[in-house]
Every structure is written in structure tokens, then in C-alpha cells.
C-alpha positions as CSV (number, residue, x, y, z in Angstrom):
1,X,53.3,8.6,-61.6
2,X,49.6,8.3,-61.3
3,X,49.4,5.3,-63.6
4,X,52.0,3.4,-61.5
5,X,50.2,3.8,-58.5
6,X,47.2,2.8,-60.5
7,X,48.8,-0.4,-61.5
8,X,50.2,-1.2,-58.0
9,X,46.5,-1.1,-56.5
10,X,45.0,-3.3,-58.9
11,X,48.1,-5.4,-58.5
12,X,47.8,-6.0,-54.6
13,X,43.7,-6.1,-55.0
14,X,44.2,-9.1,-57.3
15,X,46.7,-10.7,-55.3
16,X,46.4,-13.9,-53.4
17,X,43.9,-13.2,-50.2
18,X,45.5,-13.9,-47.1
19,X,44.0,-16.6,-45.1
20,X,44.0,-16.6,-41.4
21,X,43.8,-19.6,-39.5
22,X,41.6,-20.5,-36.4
23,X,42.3,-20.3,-33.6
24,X,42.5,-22.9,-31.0
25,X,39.4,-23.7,-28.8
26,X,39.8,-23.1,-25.6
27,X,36.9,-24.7,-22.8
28,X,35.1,-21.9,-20.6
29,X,36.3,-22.2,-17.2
30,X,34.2,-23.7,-14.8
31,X,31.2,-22.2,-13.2
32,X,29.0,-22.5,-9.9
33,X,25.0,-21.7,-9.5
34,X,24.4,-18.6,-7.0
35,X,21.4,-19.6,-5.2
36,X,18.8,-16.5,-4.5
37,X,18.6,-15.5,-1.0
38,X,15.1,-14.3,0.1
39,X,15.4,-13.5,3.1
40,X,14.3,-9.8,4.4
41,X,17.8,-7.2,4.4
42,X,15.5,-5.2,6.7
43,X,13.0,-4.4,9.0
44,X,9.5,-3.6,7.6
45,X,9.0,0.4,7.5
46,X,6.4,3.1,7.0
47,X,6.2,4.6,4.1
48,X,6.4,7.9,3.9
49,X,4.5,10.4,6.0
50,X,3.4,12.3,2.8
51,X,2.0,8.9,1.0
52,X,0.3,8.0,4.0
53,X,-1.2,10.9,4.1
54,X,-2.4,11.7,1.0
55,X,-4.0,8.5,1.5
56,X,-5.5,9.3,3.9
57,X,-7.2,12.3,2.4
58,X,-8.2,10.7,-1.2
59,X,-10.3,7.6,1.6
60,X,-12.5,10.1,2.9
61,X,-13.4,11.2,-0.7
62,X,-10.8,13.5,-1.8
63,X,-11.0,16.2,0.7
64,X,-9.0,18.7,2.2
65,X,-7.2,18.9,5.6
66,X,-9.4,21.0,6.7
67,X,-12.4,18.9,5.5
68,X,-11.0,15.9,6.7
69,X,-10.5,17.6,10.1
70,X,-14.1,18.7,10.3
71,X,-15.2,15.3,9.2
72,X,-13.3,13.2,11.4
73,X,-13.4,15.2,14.6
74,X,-16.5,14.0,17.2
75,X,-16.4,12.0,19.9
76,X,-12.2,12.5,21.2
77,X,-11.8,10.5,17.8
78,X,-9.7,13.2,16.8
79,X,-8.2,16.1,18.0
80,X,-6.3,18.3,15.1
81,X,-3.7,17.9,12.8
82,X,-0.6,19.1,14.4
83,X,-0.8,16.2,17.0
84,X,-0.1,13.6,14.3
85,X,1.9,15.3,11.9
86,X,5.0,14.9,14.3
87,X,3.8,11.6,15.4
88,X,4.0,10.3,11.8
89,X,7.3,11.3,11.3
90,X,7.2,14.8,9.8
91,X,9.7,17.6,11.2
92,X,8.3,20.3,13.5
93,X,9.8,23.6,13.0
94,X,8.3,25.5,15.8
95,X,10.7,23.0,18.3
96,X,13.1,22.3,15.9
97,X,12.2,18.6,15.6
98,X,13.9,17.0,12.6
99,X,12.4,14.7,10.2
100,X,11.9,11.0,11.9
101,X,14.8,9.1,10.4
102,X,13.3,5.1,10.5
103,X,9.5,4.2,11.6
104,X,9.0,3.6,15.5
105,X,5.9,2.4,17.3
106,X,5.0,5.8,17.9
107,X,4.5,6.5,13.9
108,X,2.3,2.8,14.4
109,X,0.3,4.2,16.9
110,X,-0.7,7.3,15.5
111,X,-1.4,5.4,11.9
112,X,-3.4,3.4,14.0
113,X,-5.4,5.7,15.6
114,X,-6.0,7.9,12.4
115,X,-7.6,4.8,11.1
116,X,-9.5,4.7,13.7
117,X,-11.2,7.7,13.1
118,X,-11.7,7.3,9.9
119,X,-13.8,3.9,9.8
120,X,-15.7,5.0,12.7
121,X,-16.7,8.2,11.2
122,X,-17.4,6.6,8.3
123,X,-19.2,4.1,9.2
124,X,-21.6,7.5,10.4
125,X,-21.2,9.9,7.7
126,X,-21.1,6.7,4.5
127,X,-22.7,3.9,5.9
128,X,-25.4,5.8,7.1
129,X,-25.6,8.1,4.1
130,X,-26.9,7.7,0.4
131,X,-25.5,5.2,-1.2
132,X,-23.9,7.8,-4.0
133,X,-22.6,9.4,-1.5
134,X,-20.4,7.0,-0.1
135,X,-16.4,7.3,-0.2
136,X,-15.3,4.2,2.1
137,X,-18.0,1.7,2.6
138,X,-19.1,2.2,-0.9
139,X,-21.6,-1.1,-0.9
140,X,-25.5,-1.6,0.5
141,X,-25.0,-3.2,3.6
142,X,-27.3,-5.8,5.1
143,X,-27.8,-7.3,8.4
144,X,-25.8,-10.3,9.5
145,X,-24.3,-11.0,5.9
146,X,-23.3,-14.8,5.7
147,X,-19.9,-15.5,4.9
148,X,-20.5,-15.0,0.5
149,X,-22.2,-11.8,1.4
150,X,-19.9,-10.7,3.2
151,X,-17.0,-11.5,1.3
152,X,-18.1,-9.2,-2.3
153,X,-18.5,-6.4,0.2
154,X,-15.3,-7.2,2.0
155,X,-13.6,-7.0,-1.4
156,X,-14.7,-3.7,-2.0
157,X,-12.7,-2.2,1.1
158,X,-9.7,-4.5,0.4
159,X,-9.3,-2.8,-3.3
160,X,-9.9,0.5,-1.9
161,X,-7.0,0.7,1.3
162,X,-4.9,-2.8,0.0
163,X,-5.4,-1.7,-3.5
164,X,-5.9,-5.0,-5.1
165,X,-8.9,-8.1,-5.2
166,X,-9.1,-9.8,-2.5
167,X,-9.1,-12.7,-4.4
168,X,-5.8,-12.6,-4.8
169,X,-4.6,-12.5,-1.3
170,X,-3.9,-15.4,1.2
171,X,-6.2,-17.7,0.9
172,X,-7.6,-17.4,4.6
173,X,-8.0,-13.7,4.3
174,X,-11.8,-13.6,3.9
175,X,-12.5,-15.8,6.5
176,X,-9.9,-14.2,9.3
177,X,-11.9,-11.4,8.8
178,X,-15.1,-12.3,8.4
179,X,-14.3,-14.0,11.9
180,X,-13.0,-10.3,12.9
181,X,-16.7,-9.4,12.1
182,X,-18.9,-11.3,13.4
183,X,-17.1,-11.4,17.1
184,X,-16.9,-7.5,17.2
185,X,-20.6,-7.5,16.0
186,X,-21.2,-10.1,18.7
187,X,-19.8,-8.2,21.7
188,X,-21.1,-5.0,20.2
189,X,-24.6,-5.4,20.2
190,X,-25.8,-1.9,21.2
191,X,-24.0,1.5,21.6
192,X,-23.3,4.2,19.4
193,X,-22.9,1.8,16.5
194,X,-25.0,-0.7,15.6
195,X,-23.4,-4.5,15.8
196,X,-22.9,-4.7,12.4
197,X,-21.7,-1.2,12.5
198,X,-19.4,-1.9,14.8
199,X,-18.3,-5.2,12.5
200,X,-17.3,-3.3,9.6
201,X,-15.7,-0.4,11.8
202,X,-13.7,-3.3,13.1
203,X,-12.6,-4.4,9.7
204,X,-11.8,-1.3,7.8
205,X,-9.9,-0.4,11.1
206,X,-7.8,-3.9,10.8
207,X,-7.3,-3.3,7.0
208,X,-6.1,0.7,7.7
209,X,-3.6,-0.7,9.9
210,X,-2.9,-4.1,7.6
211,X,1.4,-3.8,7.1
212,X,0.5,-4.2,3.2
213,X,-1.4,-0.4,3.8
214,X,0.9,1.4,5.3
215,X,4.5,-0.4,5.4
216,X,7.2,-1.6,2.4
């Protein structure tokens, strides 16, 4: 029994292959180019209170609410945290105030003036202080910087808030804000801040508040 069984497999293995034929060719169907639609699906918004405001914390050197709070507060530049934490879109729990469901101008605003603090205390506790020491303006500043002098320390704050060269921005970017400079500096010339105090105040305030800083 086995050794028919053998002989009938080695009979069909030898056997004549089959051959299959090929099939006809058939054409693809035809076909259209999609074109890519840039256009925006949306408005611009914030991001996230929590990113903002880490942010926010790791500019003024890494600090701690609390740090940041003593830092920042002087001259009704700012008042304490719990009047912004709602503003920027976080939920209150004492009021029952739920989490801020899309950005509004009132999450701007309070960006804004959180900015706003920061550059101008800066400008007191860095630009003022050793140069070591400093967390935003971390350059030597001079006196009425021409537009090239300006523009390396320029680039500094734009790769610490925009987080890239700003080299590689629009082209006009440099000299928009240089411009920015030199009229605040102009119309600032005495006060607290020095005019070109009050120039780069201007600036890092501008760049705080740029839609690349804060928005998505």
C-alpha cells in the first residue's frame, strides 16, 4: 500500500507542469490631480494656558510662581497670580468657572499684559544686572546700537521667546523692529527707563505678544 502511494507521488511530481496563461491587460482607469488647499480650517488660537505658562516661568530664569511673583510685582505691573490664571483660560473652582473652551481677547489681553511685566522688569533686574546673571536680555547692551548692532542682539531675544534665528524669519523682521526701537527710544527719552531701555522693553514686549509666541 505504501509503495503505491510512493509510486503515484513521484508519478504526478514528474508529470507535465501545468502552464497558466496570462491574463489580459487591462488599462488603469483614468485619474484627476487633487490640488492642495492651503487655506487656514480655522482661527488662530492660544495654546494652552499650561504651555504659556511654563513659558513664562522658564523666561525669567527658571523660577517658581512665587519667585516669579516677587520678581515681577512693582510698579501696578502686576498684581498676583489668581487674576490671570482665569483670564488665561484656566478653570476656577472657587466660582465654579469651567475651563475656557476657545481663546478670546480677554486670554490676549492678559498674555499681553504678563508680557508686559516681564520685559519691563527685566529690563531692571537683567539689563541692569551682571551680565551672568541675565535670563532675558542676555547680551551687553550699548547706546543707540545702529541697525547691525542691533540686529545680533535682536536675535538673541528672537531665539529665546520665537525659538528660532532670526535669520530665518521674514525678511523685514529686523528692520520692523529695529524701527519699533528706535521710535519708543525716541519718545522715551527720560522716565523710569532709560530711552534705550525703554527700546528694548518695547521689543521684547512686541515679541511676547508675537502670534508665533503664543498662538498655533
Amino acid at each position: 500500500m505504501i509503495r503505491r502511494a510512493v509510486l503515484l507521488v513521484v508519478a504526478v511530481a514528474c508529470g507535465r507542469p501545468e502552464t497558466i496563461e496570462p491574463s489580459r491587460a487591462v488599462p488603469f482607469g483614468g485619474y484627476s490631480e487633487l490640488a492642495l488647499d492651503p487655506t487656514p480650517k480655522g482661527h488662530r488660537r492660544m495654546v494652552p494656558p499650561e504651555v504659556y505658562l511654563r513659558a513664562y516661568l522658564t523666561w525669567f530664569g527658571g523660577l517658581s510662581p512665587a519667585q516669579v511673583f516677587q520678581k515681577a510685582r512693582g510698579r501696578k505691573l502686576f498684581d498676583q497670580w489668581a487674576d490671570y490664571l482665569v483670564a488665561l483660560g484656566l478653570p476656577d473652582y472657587a466660582i465654579d468657572a469651567p475651563r475656557a473652551a476657545q481663546s478670546n481677547t480677554v486670554m490676549l489681553a492678559a498674555m499681553g499684559r504678563l508680557g508686559e511685566a516681564l520685559c519691563v522688569r527685566s529690563v531692571e533686574h537683567d539689563l541692569r544686572g551682571r551680565p551672568d546673571k541675565r535670563a532675558v536680555f542676555a547680551f551687553e547692551p550699548i547706546a543707540n546700537p545702529s541697525r547691525d548692532e542691533f540686529a545680533s542682539r535682536f536675535d538673541t531675544l528672537h531665539r529665546t521667546f520665537l525659538s528660532y534665528p532670526a535669520r530665518l524669519a521674514p525678511a523685514d523682521r529686523v528692520d520692523r523692529f529695529y524701527a519699533l526701537y528706535r521710535s519708543v527710544a525716541a519718545r522715551h527719552a527720560s522716565g523710569l527707563l532709560s530711552a534705550d531701555e525703554s527700546g528694548w522693553a518695547a521689543v521684547c514686549a512686541a515679541l511676547v505678544q508675537h502670534p508665533e509666541t503664543g498662538l498655533y
